[in-house]
C-alpha positions in Angstrom: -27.9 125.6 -272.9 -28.7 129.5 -272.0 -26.8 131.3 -269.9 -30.6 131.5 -267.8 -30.4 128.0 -267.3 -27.0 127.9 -266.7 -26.8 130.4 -263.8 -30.6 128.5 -262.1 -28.7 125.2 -262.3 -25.3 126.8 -260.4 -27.6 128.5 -257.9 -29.2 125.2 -256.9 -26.0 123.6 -256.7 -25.1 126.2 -254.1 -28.0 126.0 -252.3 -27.7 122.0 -252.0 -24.2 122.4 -251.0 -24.6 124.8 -248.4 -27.4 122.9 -246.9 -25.8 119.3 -246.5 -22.9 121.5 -245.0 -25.0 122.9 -242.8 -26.5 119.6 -241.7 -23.1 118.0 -241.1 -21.8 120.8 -239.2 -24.5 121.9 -237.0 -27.7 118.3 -237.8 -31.1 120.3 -238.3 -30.6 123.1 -236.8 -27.4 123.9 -238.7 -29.3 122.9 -242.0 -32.1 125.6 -241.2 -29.9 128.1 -241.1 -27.9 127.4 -244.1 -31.2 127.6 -246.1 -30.9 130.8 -244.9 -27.8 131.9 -245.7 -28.1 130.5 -249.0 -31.5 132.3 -250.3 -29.5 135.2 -248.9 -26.2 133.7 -251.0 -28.9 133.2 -254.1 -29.8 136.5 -254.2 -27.1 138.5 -254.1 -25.5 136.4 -256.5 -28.1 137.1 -259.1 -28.2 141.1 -258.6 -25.3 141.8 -257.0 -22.4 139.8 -258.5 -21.3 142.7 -260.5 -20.5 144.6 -257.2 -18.7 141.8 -255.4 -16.6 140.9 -258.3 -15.7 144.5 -258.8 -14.9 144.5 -255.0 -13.0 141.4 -255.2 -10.4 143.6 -257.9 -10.4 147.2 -255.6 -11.9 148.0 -259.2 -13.1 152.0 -259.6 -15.0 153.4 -262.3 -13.5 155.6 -264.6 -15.3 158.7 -265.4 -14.8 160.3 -269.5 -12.2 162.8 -268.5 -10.2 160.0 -266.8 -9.8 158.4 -269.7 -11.4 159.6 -272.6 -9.9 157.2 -275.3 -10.9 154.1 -273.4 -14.5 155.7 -273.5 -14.9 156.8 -276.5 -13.3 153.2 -277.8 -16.3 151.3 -276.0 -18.8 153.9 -276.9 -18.3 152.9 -280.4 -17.5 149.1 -280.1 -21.1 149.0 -278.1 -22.6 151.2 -280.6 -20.9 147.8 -283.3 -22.7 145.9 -281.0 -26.0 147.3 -280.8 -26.1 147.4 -276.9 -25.6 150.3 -274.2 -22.0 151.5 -273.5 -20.5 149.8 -270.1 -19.7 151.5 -267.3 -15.8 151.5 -267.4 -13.9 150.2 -264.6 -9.7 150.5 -263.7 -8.1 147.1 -261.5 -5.1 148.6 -259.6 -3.2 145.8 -261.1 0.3 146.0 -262.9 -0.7 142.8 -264.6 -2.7 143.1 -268.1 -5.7 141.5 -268.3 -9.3 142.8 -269.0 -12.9 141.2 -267.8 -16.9 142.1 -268.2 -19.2 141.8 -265.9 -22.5 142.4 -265.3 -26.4 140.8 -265.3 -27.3 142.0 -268.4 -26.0 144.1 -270.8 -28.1 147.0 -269.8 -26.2 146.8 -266.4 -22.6 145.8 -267.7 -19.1 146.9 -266.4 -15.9 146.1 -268.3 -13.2 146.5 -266.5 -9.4 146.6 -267.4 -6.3 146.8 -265.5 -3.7 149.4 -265.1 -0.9 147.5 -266.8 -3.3 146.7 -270.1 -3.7 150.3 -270.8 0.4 150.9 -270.0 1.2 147.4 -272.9 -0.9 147.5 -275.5 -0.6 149.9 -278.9 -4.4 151.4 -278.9 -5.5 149.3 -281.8 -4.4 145.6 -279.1 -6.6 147.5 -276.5 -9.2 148.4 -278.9 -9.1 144.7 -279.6 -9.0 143.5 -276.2 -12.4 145.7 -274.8 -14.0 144.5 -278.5 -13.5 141.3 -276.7 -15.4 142.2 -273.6 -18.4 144.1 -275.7 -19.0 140.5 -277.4 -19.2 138.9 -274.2 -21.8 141.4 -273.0 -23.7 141.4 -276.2 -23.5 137.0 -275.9 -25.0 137.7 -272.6 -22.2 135.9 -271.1 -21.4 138.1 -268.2 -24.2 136.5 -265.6 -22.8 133.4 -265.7 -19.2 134.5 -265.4 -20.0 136.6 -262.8 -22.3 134.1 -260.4 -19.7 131.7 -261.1 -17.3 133.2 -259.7 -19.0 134.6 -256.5 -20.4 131.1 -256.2 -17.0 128.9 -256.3 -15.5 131.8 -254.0 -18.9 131.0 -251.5 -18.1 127.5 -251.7 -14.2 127.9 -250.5 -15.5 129.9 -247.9 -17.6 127.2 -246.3 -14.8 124.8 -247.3 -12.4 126.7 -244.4 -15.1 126.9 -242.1 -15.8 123.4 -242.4 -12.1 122.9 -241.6 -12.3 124.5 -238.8 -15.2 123.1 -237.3 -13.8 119.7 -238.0 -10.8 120.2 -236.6 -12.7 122.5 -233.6 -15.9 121.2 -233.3 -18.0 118.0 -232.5 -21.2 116.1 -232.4 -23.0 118.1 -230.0 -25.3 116.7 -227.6 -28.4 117.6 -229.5 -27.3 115.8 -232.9 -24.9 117.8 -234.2 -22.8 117.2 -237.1 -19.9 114.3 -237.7 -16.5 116.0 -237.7 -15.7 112.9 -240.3 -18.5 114.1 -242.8 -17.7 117.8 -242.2 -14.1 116.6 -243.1 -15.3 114.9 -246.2 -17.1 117.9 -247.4 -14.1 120.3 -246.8 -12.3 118.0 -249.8 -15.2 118.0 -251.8 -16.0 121.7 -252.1 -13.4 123.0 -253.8 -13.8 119.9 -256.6 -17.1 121.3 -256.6 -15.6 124.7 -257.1 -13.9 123.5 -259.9 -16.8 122.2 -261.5 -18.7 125.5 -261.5 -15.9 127.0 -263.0 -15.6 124.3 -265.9 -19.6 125.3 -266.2 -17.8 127.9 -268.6 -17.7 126.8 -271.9 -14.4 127.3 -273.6 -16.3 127.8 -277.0 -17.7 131.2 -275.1 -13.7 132.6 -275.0 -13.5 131.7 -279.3 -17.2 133.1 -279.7 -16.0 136.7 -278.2 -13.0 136.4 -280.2 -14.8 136.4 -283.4 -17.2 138.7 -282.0 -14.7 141.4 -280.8 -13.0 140.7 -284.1 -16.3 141.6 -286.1 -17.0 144.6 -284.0 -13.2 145.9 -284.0 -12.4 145.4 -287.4 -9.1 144.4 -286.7 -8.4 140.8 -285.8 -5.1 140.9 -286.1 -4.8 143.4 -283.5 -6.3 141.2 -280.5 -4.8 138.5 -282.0 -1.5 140.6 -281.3 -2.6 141.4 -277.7 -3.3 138.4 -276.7 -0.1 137.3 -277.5 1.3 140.0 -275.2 -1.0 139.0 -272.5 -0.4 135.5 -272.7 3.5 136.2 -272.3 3.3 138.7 -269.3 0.9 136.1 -267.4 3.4 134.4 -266.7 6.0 136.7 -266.2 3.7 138.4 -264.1 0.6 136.7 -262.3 -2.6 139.4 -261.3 -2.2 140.3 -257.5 -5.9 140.9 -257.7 -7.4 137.9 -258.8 -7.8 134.8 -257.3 -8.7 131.2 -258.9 -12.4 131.4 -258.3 -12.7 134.7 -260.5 -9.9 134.1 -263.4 -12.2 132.6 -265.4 -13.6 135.7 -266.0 -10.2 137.3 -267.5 -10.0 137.8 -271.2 -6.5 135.3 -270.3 -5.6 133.1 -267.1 -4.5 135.8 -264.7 -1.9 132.8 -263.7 0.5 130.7 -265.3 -0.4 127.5 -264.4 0.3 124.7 -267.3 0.5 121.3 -267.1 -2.4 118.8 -266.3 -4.1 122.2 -264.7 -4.5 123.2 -268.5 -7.1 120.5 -268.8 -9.0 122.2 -266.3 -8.8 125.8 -267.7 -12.1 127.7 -268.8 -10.0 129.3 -271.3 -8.9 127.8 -274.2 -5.0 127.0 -275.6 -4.0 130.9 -276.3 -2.1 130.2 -279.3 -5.2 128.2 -281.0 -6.9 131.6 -280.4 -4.2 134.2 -282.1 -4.0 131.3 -285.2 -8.2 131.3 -285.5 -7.9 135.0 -285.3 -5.0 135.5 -287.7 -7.4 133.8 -290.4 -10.2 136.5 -290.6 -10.3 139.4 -292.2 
């Protein structure tokens, strides 16, 4: 399935969701306007869920003289690629991680944070945005990025459907049942959830070969990753949140365990071994 089709099908699902919020909370008037607000949701998802991801991290772009071997490192690697150099972005986050974003790779961003450019050698961090050029050039990045504007949309309306269970009423004109409000406040963030497992796992191993290919060293992300994996969970991202880790070249968190099942990324270790046999 296309990330195209991917990305219409997560848009509808928000829109549906929105809507039979709306009509519990508010009956027809309350389902009128969150048609509204979700061909408003609809749309900036699509065009501007670079931006809000990027404002979700307090992520700034780095110019060439503030760091001009991160530049010239994804000049090259996108060169590899065959697609325009990202715009380069910095997360004010001790944490190392990386993600790309974007709608298209003619309007991509990768972004790093502060603590991968502070732990890794720069043939790991070559590695690492190698990475992020392969999701780019996979066209991966619009997916990633709706998803994760969409399942932070969705806890949104979760809360305020708490609250207006917990506030609110059936109104004398037909307003919505507190108990169905209620019901959709627990079913949201499964639905979250779901858009987040949208996210094939085979997409993390496809920009690991890719960012292998265009890096020419696979043993050097291989290496990263291993770095990144361990300082996870020494030391979660302050930045991030669950509805946008899926986007992080490794879980911003360190949650194991019968969560694991539910990850978008795949077993770290199975990654570095897969990576360790290339050449």
């Amino acid at each position: 399935m296309t990330s195209q089709i991917k990305t219409l099908l997560l848009l509808s699902l928000l829109t549906g969701l929105i809507m039979l919020m709306g009509s519990a909370v508010g009956g027809q008037s309350g389902l009128i306007v969150a048609f509204g607000f979700a061909l408003i949701m609809n749309i900036s998802s699509y065009w501007f869920s670079d931006k809000l991801v990027l404002s979700m991290y307090s992520a700034k772009e780095l110019q060439p003289a503030d760091a001009p071997m991160i530049h010239k490192m994804v000049e090259e690697l996108a060169a590899n690629a065959g697609i325009p150099k990202p715009r380069i972005y910095m997360v004010p986050d001790d944490a190392p991680n990386a993600f790309a974003t974007g709608r298209n790779p003619e309007h991509a961003v990768v972004a790093v944070t502060r603590g991968l450019t502070r732990l890794l050698s720069p043939e790991e961090l070559r590695g690492v945005l190698a990475h992020e050029i392969a999701h780019v050039a996979h066209r991966d990045i619009l997916i990633q990025s709706v998803a994760g504007v969409l399942a932070s949309v969705i806890m949104f309306m979760a809360n305020m459907a708490k609250f207006a269970s917990m506030f609110g009423g059936r109104n004398r004109q037909g307003g919505g049942n507190p108990l169905a409000v209620l019901f959709l406040a627990i079913l949201a963030p499964l639905a979250a959830m779901l858009i987040k497992m949208a996210i094939s796992r085979s997409r993390e191993y496809l920009a690991d070969a890719g960012g292998a290919k265009y890096s020419g060293m696979p043993q050097a992300l291989a290496s990263a990753l291993g770095k990144l994996q361990s300082y996870s969970k020494q030391l979660p991202m302050q930045t991030s949140s669950n509805s946008t880790a899926h986007m992080c070249i490794v879980n911003p968190f360190s949650g194991g365990g019968i969560s694991s099942l539910f990850s978008t990324h795949p077993p770290t270790q199975e990654r570095i071994k897969r990576l360790m046999t290339m050449r």
